[in-house]
N, C-alpha and C positions, 0 to 999 in steps of 0.2 A: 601246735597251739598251746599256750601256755597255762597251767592252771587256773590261773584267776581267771583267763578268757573263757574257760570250760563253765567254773563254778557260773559267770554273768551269763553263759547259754541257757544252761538248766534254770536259773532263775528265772529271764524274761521268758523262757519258754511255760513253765509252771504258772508264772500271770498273764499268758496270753492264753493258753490252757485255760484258769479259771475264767477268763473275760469272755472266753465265747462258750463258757458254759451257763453263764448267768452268776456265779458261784463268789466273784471277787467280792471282799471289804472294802470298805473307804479306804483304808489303808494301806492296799496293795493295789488300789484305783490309783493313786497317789503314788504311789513306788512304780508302777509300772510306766506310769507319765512323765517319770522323771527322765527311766531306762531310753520311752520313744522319743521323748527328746534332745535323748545325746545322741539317737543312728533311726535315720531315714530307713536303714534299710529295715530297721525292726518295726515299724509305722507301717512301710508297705507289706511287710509280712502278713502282721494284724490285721490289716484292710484286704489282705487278699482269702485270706480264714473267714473272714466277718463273711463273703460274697457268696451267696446260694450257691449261685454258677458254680464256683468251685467246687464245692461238695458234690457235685450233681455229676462234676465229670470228672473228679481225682478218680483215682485205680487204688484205692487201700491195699487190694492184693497184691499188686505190684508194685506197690511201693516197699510192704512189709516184706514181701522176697529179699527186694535190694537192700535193706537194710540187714535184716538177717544175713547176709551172700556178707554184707561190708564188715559185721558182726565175724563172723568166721575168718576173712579176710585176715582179719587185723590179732584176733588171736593165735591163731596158725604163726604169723609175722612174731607175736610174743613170744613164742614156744620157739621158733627158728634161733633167733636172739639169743634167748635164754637159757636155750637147753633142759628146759625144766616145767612139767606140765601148769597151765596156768589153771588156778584151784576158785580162785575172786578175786573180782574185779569192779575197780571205785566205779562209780553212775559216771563221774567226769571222765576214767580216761571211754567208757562207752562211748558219751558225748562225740568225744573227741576224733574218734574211729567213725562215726557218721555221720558226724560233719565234713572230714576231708573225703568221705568215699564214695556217698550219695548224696552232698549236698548240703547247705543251709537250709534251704526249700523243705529237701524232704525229710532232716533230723526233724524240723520242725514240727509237721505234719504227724512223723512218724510218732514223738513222744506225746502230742496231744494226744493222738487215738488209743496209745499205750495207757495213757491216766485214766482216761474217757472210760476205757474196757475194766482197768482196774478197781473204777468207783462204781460200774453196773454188778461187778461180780459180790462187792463190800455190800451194795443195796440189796443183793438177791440172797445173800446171806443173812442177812440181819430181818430181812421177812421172811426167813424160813426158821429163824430161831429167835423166840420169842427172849431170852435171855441177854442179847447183844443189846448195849445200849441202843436208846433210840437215835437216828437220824436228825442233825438239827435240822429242822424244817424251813430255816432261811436258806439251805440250799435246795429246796427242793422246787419242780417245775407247778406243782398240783400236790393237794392233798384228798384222799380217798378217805373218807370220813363213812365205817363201816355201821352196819346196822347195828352190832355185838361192841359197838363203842372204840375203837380200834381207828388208828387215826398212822395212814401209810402215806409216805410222799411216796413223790412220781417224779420220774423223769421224765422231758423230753423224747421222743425217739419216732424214727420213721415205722415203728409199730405201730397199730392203732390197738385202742385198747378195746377189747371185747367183752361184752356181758351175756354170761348165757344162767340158765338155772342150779347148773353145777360148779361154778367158780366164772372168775375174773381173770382175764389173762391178756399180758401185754405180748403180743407178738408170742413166744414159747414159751414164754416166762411166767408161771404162776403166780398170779397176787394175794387170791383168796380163793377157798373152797367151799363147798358145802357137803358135810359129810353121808347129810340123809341121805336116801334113797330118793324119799317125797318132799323136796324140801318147801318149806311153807316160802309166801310173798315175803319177802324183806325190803327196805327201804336201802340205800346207799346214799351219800351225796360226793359229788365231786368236786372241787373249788381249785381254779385255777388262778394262780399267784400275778401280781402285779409285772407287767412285764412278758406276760408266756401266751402262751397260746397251747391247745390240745386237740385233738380227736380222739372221739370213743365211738361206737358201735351197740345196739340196745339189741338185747334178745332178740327182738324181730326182725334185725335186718339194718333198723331205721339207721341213718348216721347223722354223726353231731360231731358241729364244728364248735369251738367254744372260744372266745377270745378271752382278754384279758381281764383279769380283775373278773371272772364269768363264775356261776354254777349251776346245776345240774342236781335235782332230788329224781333218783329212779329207782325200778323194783328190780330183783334179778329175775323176774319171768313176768308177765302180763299175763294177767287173768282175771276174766271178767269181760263184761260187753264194753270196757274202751280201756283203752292203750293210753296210762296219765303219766305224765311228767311234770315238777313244778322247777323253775327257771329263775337266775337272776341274771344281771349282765346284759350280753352277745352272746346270743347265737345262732348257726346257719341248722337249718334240718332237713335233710333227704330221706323224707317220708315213707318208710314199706307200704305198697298198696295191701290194705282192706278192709273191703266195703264193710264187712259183716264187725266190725271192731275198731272205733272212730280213735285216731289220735288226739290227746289232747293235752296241751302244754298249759299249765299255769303258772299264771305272774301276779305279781301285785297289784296290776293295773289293768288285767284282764284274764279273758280266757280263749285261746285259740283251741279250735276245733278242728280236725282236717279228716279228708279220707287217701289221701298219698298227694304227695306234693312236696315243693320244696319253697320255703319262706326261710326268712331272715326274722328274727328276735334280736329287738335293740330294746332293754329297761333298766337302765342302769339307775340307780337311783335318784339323782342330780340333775337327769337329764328327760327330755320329754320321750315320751316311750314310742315307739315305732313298731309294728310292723308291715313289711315288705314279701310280697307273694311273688316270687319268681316262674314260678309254673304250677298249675292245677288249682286247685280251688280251696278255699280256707273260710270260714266264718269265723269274725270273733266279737266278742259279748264283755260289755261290762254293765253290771245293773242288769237294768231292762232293756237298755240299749243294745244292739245288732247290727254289723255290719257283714254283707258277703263282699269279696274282694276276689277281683280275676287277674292275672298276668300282667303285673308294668303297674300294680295299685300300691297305697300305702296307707294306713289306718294311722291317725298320729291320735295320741290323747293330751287334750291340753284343758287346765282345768275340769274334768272329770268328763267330758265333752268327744265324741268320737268325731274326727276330720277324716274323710278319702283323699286323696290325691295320687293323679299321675307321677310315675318318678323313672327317673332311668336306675333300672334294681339294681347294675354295676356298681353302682357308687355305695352301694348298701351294702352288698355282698364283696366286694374285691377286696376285702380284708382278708380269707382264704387263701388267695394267690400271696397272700404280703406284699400288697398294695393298699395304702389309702391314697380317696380320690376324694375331693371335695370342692362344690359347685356354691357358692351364693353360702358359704357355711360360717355362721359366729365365729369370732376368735375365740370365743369361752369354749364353743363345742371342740374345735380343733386343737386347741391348749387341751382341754381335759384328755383327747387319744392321746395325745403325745405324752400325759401323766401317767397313762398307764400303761403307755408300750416301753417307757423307761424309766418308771417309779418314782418321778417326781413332783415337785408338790407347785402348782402356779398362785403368784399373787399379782395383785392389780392395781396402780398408783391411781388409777381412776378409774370406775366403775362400768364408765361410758366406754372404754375399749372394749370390752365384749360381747359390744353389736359390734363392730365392722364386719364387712363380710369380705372372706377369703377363696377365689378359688385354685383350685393346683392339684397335685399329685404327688405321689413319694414313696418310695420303698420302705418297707417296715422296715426294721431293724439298720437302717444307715445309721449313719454317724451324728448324734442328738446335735451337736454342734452345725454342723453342714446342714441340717433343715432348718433350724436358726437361722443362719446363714440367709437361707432361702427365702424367709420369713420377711426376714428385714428387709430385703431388696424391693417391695414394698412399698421402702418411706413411710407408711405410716405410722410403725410402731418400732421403739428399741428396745431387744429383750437384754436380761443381764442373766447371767446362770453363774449358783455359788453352789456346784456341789450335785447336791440333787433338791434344787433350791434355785427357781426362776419367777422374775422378776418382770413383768411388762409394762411399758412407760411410754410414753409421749417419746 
């Protein structure tokens, strides 16, 4: 393979690399749409990375043997050649050595996880010394917004992040500590960036799912006769039972009380505020107002006004799996997910389009274009997309 074939490897791979980290500019959006347009087969590479499935059942470790095995391979073959110990060597002829020994597939695979590992080791560095410049925060998945004023992105990762009284810690990865012995309540917040999604973990067990565009005000210990959190966004919570210490979430537009259970939190601000009890029991209050809600209920607030209703909780909660499902649902409501699972902004040639109602399904993170796609079939409506900039029309 010829040089310039090498240098066009490491490129589309380096913007297939940022694409499915979240991490690309408009302008290597743009270069790398150029690259999937000239070769199919870089398109379906992309689209086969982009696929949970994938991930779910690639072998990293065996993949990185074979690479490494191909790695040695091809040096050993330099050294035979040359006679002459090889001391360094360019990233292309690398390239080049694992592409012809383990593949297209799995150079591919291989140098993603290689960048992947090298930008977790750079983040873990630079939160252990406070002197490294900071992280631009437009790459980041979440920001951790510290009590002592301290402001840490977050990545992504099949860790969940844990809070206990003595530090913060993603998976084995330290975030923060606390040095006391005794350390006092402190406040944290977490804000998940347009587009991402998280899981964290609260001192007591509870878990929290957080969607996009989401945050989360918590203590690093709970003390006292109840268990507070205040909330904005989506979020799912799987409640630690106990009795003697009520959980309770605050929002804007109410206050959820629980004693273990699992509900859904929908208050985004734009939007009418939800919640959804999936199992166990929950009361929630705004005003003087009171509602208790059991299993398959949904509290909605419209005009300061609390509504019950039956709902299938699925359709509430199957955002966790990365899935949305939507029944009898606005196009405003459904436009607005689709603005924040991929940071774009919707307008509207007529106002009256967003009542119609939509129902269907859809994999988060598919291809923005392909639910479009899906949209319009339809007939009702034509959308146009400039960018990260859509358009809805007759």
């Amino acid at each position: 393979m010829s040089e310039m074939g090498n240098n066009r490897m490491i490129i589309v791979s380096e913007l297939i690399r940022k694409k499915i980290l979240g991490i690309i500019t408009s302008e290597e959006q743009k270069e790398l749409e150029r690259w999937l347009a000239d070769s199919p087969r870089y398109r379906e590479l992309l689209e086969k990375y982009e696929r949970p499935e994938f991930l779910a059942s690639f072998d990293p470790e065996k993949d990185r043997m074979e690479a490494e095995e191909a790695y040695e391979k091809w040096t050993n073959t330099g050294k035979q050649k040359s006679g002459k110990k090889i001391i360094f060597l360019k990233r292309w002829s690398v390239a080049a050595a694992l592409v012809a020994l383990v593949g297209l597939s799995s150079f591919f695979f291989y140098w993603i996880m290689e960048r992947r590992a090298l930008q977790n080791r750079i983040y873990t560095e630079r939160l252990m010394d406070d002197n490294l410049p900071e992280i631009n925060e437009t790459q980041a998945d979440a920001l951790l917004l510290t009590a002592d004023g301290k402001r840490i992105p977050m990545n992504q990762s099949k860790s969940v992040m844990t809070v206990s009284a003595e530090a913060i810690k993603q998976g084995e990865q330290l975030i923060t500590e606390e040095k006391d012995n005794s350390p006092e309540v402190v406040y944290n917040t977490l804000k998940i960036l347009r587009g991402k999604q998280f899981k964290m973990q609260l001192s007591d067990g509870t878990k929290v799912w957080l969607n996009s565009d989401s945050e989360i005000t918590f203590p690093n210990r709970f003390d006292g006769p109840d268990r507070m959190v205040s909330v904005k966004g989506e979020l799912l919570f799987e409640v630690t039972e106990d009795k003697a210490h009520p959980f309770i979430v605050n929002t804007e537009h109410g206050v959820v009380r629980v004693l273990g259970t699992a509900f859904n939190v929908h208050c985004y601000d734009d939007e009418t505020p939800m919640i959804t009890l999936v199992r166990g029991k929950i009361r929630y209050s705004l005003g003087s107002q009171s509602v208790e809600l059991t299993p398959g209920q949904q509290c909605r607030v419209n005009d300061d006004r609390l509504t019950v209703v039956n709902v299938d909780t699925y359709e509430y909660t199957a955002w966790v799996d990365e899935v949305i499902t939507f029944k009898n649902k606005r196009l405003e409501e459904l436009m607005n997910i689709l603005g924040r699972l991929y940071d774009v902004t919707i307008a509207y040639e007529e106002p009256s389009l967003k009542e119609l109602p939509f129902t269907g399904a859809f994999k988060q993170y598919e291809q923005l274009d392909e639910i479009i796609r899906m949209i319009e079939e339809s007939g009702l409506i034509h959308i146009d997309r400039k960018g990260q900039e859509i358009l809805v029309r007759k």
